[in-house]
BAFI-3210 file (N, C-alpha, C; in Angstrom, 3 decimals, decimal comma, padded with zeros to 6 digits):
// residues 239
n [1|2|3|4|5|6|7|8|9|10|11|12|13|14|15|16|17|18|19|20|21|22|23|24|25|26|27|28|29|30|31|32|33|34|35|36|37|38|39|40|41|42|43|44|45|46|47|48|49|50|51|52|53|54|55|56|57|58|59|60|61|62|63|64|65|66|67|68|69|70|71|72|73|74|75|76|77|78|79|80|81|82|83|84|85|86|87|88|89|90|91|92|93|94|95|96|97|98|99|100|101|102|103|104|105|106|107|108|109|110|111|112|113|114|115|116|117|118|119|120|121|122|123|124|125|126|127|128|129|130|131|132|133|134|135|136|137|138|139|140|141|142|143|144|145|146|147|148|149|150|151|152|153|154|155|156|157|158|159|160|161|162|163|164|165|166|167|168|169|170|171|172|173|174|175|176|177|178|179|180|181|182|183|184|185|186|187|188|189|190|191|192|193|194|195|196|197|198|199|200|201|202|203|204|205|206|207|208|209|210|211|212|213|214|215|216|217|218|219|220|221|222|223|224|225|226|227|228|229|230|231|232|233|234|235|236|237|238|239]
n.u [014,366|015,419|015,870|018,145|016,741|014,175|014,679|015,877|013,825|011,617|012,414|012,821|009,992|009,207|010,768|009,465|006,639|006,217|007,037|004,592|003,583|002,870|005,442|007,053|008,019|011,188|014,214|015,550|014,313|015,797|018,976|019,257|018,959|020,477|020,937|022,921|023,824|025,113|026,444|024,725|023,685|020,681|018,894|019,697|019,623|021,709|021,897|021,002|019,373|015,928|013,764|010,612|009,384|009,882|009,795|006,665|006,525|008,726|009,861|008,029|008,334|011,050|010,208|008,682|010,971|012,365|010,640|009,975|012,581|013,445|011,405|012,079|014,579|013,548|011,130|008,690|007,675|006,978|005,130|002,924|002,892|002,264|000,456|002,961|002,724|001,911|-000,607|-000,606|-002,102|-003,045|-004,432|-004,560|-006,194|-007,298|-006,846|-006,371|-005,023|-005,314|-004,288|-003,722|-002,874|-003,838|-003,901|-002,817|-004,170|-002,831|-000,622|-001,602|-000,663|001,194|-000,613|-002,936|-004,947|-004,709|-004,844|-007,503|-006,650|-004,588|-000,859|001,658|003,850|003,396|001,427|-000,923|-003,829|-004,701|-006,895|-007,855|-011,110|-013,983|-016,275|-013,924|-012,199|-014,511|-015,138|-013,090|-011,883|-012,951|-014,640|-016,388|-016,599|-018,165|-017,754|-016,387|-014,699|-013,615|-011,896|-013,545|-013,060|-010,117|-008,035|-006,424|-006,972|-007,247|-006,072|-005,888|-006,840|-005,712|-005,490|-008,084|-007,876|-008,346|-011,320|-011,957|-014,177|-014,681|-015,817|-015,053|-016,170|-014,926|-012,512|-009,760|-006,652|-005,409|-002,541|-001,266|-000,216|001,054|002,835|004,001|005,310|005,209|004,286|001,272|000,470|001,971|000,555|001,635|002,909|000,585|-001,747|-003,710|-002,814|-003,219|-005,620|-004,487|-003,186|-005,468|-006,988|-009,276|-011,203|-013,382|-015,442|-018,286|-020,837|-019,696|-018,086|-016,448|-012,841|-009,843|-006,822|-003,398|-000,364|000,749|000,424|-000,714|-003,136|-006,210|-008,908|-012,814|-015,566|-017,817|-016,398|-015,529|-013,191|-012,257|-010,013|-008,245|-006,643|-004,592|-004,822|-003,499|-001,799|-002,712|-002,544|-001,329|-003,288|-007,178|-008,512]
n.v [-004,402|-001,241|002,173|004,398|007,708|006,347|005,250|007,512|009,151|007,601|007,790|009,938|010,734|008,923|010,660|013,401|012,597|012,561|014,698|015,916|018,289|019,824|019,900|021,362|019,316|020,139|021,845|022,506|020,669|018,420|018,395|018,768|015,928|012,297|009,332|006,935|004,513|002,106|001,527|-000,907|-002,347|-003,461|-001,268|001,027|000,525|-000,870|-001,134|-004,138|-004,322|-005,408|-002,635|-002,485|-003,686|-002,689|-000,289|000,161|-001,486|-001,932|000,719|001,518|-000,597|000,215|002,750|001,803|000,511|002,986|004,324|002,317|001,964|004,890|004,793|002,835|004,996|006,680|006,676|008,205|008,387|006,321|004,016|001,863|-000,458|000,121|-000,993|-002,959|-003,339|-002,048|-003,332|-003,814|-003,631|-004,270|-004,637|-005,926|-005,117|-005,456|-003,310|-001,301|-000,250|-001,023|000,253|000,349|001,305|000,226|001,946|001,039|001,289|003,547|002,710|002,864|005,374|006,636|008,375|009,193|007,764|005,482|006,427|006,239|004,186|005,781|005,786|006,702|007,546|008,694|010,777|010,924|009,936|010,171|009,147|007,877|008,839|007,240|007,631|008,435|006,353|003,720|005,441|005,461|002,723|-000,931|-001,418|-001,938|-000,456|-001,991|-001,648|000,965|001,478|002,383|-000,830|-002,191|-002,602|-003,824|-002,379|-002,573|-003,462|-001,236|000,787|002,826|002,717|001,314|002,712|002,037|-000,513|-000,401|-001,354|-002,249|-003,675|-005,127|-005,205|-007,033|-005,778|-006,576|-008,970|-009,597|-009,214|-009,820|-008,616|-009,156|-007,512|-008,307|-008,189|-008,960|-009,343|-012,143|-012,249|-009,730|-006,617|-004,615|-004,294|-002,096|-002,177|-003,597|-003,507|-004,886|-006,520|-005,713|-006,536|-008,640|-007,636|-009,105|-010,815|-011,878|-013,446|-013,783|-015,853|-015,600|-017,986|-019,090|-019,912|-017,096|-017,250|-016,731|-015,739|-016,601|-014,163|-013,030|-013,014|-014,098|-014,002|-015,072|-013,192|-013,519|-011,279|-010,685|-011,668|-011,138|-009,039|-007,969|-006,437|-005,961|-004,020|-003,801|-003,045|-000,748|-001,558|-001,810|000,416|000,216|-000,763|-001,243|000,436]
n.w [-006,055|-005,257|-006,429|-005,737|-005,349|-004,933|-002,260|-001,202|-001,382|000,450|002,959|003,543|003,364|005,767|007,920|007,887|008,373|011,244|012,533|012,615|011,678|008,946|006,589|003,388|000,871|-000,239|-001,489|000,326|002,444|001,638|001,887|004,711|004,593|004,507|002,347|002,918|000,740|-001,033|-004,667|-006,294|-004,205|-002,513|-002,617|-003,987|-007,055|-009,838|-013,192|-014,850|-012,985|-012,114|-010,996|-010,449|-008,458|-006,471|-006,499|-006,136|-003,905|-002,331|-001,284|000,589|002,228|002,889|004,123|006,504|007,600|008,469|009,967|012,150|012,962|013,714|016,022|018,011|018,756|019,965|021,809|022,032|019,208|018,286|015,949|015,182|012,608|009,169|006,322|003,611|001,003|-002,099|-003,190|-006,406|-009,510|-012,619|-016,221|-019,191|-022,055|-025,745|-026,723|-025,064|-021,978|-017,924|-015,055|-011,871|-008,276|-005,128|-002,084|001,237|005,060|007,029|010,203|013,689|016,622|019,408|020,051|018,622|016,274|013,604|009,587|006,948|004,456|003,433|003,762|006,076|005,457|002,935|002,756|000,714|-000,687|-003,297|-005,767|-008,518|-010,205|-010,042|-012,533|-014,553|-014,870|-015,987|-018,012|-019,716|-020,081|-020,719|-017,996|-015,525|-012,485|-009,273|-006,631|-004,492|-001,943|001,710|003,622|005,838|008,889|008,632|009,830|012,687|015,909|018,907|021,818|020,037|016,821|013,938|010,865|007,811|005,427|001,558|-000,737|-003,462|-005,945|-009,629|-012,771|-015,943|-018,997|-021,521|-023,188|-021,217|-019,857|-016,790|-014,278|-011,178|-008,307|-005,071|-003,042|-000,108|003,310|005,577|007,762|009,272|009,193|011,998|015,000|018,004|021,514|022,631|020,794|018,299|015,209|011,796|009,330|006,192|002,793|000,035|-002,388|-004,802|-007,468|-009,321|-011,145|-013,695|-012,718|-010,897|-007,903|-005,421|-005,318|-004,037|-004,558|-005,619|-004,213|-006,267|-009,798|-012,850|-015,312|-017,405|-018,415|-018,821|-020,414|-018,085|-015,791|-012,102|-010,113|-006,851|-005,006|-001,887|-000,157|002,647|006,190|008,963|011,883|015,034|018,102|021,337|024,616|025,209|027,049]
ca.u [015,365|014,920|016,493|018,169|016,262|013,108|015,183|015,492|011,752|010,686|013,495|012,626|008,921|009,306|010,739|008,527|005,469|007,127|006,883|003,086|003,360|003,070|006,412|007,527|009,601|012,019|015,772|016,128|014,340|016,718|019,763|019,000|018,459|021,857|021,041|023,886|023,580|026,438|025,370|024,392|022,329|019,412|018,231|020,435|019,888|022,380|021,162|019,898|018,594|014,565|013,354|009,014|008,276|011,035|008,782|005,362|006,067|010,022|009,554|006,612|009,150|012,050|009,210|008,400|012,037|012,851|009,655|010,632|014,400|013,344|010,502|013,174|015,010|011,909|009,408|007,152|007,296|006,886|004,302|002,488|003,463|001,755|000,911|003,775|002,432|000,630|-001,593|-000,946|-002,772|-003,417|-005,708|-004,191|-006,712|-006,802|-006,921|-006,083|-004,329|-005,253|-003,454|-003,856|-002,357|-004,356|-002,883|-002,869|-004,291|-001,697|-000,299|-002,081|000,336|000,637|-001,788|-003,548|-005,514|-004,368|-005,905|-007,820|-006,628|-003,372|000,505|001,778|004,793|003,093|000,511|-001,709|-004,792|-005,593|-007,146|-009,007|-012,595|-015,077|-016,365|-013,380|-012,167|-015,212|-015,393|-011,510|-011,698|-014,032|-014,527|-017,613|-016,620|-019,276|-017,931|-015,327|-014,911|-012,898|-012,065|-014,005|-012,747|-009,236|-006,960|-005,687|-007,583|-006,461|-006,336|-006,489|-007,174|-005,276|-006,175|-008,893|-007,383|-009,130|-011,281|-012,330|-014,732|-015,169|-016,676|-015,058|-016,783|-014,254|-011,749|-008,306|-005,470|-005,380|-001,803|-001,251|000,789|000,435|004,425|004,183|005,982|004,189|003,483|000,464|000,950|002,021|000,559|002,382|002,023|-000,858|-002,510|-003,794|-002,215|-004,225|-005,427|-003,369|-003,917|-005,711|-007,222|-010,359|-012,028|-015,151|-016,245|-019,518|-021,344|-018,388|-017,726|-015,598|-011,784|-008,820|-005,883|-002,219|-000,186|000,957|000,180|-001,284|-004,563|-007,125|-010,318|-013,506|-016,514|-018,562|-015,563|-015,124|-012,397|-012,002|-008,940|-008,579|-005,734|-003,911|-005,159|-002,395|-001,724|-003,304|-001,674|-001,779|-004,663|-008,428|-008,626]
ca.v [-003,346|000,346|003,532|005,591|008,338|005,858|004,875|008,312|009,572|006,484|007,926|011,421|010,820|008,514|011,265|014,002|011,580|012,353|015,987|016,307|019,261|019,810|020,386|021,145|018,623|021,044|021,653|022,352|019,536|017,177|019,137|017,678|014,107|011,571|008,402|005,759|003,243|001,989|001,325|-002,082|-002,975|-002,970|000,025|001,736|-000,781|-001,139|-001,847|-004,076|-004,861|-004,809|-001,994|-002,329|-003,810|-001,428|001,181|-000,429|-002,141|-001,701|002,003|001,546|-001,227|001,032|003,927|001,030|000,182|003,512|004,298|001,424|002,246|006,085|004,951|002,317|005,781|007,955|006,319|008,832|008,488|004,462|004,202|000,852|-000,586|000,360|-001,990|-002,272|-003,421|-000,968|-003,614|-003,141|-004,737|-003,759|-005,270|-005,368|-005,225|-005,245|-001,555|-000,326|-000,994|000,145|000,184|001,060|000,979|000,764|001,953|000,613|002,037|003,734|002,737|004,167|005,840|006,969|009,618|009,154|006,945|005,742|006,741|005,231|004,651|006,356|005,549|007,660|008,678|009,072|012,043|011,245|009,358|010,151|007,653|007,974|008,712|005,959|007,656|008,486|004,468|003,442|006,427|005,351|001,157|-001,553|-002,151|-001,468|-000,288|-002,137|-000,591|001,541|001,888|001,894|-001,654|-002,280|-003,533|-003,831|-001,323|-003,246|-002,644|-001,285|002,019|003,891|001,907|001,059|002,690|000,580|-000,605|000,104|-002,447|-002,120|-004,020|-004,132|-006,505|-006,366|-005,805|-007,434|-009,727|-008,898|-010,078|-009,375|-008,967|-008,365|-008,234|-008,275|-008,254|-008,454|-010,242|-013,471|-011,537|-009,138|-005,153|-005,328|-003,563|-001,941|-001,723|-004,223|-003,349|-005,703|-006,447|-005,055|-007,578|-008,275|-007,866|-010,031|-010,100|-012,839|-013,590|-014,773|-016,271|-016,347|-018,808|-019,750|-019,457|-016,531|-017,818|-015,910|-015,503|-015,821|-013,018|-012,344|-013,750|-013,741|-015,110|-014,329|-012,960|-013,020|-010,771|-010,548|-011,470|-010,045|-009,144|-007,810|-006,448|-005,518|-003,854|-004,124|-001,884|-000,297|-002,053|-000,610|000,993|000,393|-001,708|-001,084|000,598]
ca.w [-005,948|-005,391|-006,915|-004,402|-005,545|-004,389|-001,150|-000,048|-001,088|001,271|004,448|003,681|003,938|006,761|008,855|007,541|008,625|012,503|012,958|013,221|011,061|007,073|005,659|002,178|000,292|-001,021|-001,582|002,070|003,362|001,187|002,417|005,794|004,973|003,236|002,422|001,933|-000,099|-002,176|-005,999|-006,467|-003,183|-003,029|-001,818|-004,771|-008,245|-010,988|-014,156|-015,706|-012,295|-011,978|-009,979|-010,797|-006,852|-005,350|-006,605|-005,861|-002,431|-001,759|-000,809|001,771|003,168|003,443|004,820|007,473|008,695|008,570|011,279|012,846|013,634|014,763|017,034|019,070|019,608|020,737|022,097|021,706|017,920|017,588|015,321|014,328|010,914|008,059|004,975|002,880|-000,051|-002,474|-004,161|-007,613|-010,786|-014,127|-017,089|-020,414|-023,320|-026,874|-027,421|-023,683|-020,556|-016,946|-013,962|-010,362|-006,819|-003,531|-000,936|002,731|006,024|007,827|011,284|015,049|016,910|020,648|020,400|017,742|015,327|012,226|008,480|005,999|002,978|002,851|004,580|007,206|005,131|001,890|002,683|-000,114|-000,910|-004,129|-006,807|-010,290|-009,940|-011,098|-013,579|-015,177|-015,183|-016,656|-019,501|-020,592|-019,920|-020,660|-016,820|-014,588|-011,075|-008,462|-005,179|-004,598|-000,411|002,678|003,877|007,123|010,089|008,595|010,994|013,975|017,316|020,212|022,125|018,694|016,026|012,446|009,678|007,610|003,594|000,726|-001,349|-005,199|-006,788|-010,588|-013,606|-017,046|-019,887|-022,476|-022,416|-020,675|-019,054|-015,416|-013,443|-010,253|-007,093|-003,379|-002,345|001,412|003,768|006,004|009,159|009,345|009,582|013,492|016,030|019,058|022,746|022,843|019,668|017,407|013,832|010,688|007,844|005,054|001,401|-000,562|-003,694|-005,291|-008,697|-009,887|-012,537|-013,827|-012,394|-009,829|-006,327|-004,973|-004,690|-003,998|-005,806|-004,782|-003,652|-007,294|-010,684|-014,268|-015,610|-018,306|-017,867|-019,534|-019,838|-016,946|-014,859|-011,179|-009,595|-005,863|-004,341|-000,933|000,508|004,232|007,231|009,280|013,015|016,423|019,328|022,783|024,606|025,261|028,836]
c.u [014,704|015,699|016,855|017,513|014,484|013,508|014,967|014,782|011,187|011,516|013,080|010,791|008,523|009,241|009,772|007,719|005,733|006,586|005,615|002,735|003,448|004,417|006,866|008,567|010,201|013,314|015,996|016,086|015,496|018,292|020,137|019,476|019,737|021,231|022,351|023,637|024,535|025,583|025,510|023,912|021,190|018,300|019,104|020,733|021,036|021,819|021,949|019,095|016,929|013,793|011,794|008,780|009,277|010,061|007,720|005,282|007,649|009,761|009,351|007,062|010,145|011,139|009,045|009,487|012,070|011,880|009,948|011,745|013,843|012,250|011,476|013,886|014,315|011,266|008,170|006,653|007,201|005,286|004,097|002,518|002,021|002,096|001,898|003,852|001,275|-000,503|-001,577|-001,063|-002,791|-003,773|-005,070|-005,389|-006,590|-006,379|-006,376|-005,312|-004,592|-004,563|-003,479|-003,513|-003,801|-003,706|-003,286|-003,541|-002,925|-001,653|-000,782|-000,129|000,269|-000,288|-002,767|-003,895|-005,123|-004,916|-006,080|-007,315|-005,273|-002,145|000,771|003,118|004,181|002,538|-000,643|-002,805|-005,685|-006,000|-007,811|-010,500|-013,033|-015,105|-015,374|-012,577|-012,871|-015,472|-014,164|-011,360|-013,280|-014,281|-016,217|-017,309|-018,129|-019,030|-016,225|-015,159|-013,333|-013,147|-012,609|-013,314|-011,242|-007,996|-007,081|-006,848|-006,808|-007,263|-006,899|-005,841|-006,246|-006,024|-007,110|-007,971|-008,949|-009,607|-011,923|-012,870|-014,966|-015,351|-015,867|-015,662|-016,672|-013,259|-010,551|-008,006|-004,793|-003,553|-001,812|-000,101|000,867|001,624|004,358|004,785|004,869|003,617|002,317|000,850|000,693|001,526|001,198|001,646|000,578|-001,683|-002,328|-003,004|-003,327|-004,267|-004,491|-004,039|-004,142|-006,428|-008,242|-010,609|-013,155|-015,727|-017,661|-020,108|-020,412|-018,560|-016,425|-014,211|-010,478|-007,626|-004,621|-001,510|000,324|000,766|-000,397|-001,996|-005,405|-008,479|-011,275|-014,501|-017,289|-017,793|-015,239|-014,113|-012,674|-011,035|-009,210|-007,013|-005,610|-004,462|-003,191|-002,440|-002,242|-002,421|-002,410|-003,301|-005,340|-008,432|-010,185]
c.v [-001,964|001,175|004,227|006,415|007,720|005,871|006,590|008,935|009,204|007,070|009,335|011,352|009,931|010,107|012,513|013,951|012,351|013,392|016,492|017,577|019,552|020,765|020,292|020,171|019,438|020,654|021,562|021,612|018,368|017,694|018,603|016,183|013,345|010,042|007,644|004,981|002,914|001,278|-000,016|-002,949|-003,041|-001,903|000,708|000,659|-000,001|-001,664|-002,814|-004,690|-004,490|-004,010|-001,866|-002,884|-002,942|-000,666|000,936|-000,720|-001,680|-000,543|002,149|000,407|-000,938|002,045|003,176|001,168|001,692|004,463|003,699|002,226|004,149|005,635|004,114|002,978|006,445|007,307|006,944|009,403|007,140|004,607|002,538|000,473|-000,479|-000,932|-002,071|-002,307|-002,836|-001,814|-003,357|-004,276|-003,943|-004,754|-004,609|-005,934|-005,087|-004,545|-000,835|-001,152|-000,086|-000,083|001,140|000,340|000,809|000,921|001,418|001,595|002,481|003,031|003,630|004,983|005,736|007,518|009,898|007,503|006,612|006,556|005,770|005,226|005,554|006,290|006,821|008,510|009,222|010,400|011,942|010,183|009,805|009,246|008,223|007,728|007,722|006,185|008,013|007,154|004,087|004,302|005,987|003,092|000,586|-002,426|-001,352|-001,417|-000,875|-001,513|-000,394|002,187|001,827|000,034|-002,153|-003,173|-004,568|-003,744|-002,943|-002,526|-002,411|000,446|003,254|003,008|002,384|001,833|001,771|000,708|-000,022|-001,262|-001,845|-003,431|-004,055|-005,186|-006,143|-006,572|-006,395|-008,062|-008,754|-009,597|-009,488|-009,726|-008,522|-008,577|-007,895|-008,856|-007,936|-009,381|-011,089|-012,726|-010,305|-007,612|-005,401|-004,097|-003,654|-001,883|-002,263|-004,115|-004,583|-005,510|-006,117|-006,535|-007,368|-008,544|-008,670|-009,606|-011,912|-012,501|-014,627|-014,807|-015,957|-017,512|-019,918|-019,323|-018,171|-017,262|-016,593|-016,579|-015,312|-014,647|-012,281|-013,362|-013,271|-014,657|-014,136|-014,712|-012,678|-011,940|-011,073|-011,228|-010,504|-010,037|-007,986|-007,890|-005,759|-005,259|-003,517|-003,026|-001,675|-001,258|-001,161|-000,521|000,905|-000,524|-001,184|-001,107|-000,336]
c.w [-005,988|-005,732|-005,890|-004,512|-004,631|-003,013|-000,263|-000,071|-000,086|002,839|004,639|003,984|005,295|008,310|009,159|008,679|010,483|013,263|013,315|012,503|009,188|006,945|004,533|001,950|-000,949|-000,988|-000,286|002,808|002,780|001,835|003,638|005,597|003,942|003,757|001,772|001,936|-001,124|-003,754|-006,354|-005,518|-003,863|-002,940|-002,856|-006,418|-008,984|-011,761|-014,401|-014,188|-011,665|-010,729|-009,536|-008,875|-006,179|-005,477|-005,707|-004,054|-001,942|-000,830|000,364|002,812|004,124|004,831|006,464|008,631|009,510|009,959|012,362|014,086|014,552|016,222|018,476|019,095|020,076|020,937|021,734|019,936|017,634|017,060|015,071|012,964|010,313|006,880|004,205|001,507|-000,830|-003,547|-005,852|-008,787|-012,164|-015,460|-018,454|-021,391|-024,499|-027,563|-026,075|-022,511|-019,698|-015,870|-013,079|-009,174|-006,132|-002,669|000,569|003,890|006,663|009,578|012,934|015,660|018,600|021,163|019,536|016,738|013,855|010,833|007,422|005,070|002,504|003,928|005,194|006,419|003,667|001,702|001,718|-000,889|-002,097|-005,467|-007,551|-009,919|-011,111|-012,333|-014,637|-015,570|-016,154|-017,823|-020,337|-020,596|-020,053|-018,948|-016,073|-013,222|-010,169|-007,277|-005,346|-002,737|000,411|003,323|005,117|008,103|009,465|009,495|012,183|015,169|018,746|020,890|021,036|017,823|014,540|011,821|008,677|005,943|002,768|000,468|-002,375|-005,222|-008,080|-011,813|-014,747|-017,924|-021,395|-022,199|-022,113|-020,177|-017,972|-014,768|-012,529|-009,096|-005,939|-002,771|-000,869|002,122|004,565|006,593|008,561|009,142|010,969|013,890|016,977|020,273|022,838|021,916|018,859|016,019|012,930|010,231|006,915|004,371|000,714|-001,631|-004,458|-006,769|-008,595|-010,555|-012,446|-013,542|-011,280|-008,442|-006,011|-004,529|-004,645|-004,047|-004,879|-004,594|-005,173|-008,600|-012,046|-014,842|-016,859|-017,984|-018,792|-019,602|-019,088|-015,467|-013,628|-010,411|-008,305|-004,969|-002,994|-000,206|002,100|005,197|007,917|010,780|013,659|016,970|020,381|023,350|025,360|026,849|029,100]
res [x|x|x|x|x|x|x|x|x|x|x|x|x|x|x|x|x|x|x|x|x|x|x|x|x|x|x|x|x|x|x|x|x|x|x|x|x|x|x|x|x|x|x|x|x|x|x|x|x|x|x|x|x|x|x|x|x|x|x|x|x|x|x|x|x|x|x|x|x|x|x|x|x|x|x|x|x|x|x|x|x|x|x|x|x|x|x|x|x|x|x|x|x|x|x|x|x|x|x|x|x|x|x|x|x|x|x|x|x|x|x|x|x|x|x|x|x|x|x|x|x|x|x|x|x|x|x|x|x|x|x|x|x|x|x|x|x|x|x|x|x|x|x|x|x|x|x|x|x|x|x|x|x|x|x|x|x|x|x|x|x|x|x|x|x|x|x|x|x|x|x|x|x|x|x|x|x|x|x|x|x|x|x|x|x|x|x|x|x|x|x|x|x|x|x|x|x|x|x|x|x|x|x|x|x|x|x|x|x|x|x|x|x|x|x|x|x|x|x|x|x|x|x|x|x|x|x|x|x|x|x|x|x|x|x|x|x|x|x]
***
């Protein structure tokens, strides 16, 4: 479930995303934009109903349709889907808890190339530097990158996902969740589909296996975990 307040963040940055130009989200732009939603969908919860993946992944679903539905009236705004799930985990320890998103590559377009590492309606790619992780958690970041060869191919290429690497240093209790639907992030107009998110552990002295799309496990020291979030779809095909 999502909060209208989430519902029309995710419709209002949708259209935003559109214009090609940086505009404030102010009073004026909301002024513009009505979402209805009657109260007890899902796109508008009632308590006591749980809103934690509305936030997380709902949003970036709505953000999707709501791309979607404008680009089958404009053509010349159809945009390739974007991941819609923001990857999110967090590591409860004895003394601390951390928790972090990744976000998805965005979607190519007609005229352009997707981006790494951050959604087309979101605007913003910013994450917790290493060293500040490792100064506040018992965790050891090993790589911290863009996901290669993620994005979708085509005329102009998907955005690539992110992937994290990172060892912990004491025990904890890893959750996580990777809410996406079956299909891929789609590419349009002949473009390939992006990867989807996934997410591995590895023991000490184990083989690399990966982990279903959501779950809860305990982890010891020198435990690794490796998430890897979704590229965006391509556009258009390879003259």
């Amino acid at each position: 479930h999502l909060t209208h307040s989430a519902a029309l963040g995710a419709c209002t940055g949708a259209l935003l995303a559109l214009f090609g130009k940086h505009l404030p989200v102010n009073n004026g732009v909301f002024q513009c934009i009505e979402v209805i939603a009657p109260e007890g969908t899902m796109v508008h919860a009632k308590y006591p109903s749980p809103v934690y993946f509305g936030m997380t992944d709902g949003a970036a679903m709505v953000a999707n349709l709501a791309l979607r539905a404008i680009g089958n009236i404009d053509k010349s705004k159809r945009y390739s889907l974007s991941g819609s799930s923001s990857c999110s985990f967090d590591i409860e320890f004895s003394e601390d808890h951390f928790f972090e998103t990744l976000e998805p590559g965005s979607g190519a377009g007609p005229s352009s190339s997707g981006t790494d590492g951050v959604t087309l309606w979101r605007r913003s790619n910013l994450q917790p530097s290493v060293e500040a992780i490792e100064s506040r958690f018992p965790i050891r970041v090993e790589s911290f990158s863009f996901r290669p060869n993620s994005g979708g191919t085509g005329k102009y290429k998907g955005g690539n996902g992110v992937v994290k690497s990172f060892t912990l240093l004491e025990k904890g209790t890893l959750s996580w969740s990777i809410f996406e639907p079956n299909e891929k992030p789609m590419g349009m107009s002949g473009g390939k589909d992006a990867q989807e998110a996934e997410i591995y552990l590895q023991r000490i002295g184990e083989q690399k296996t990966v982990l279903a799309k959501k779950g809860k496990i305990e982890l010891n020291p020198g435990d690794r975990v490796i998430v890897q979030s979704s590229g965006g779809g391509g556009f258009g095909i390879v003259d």
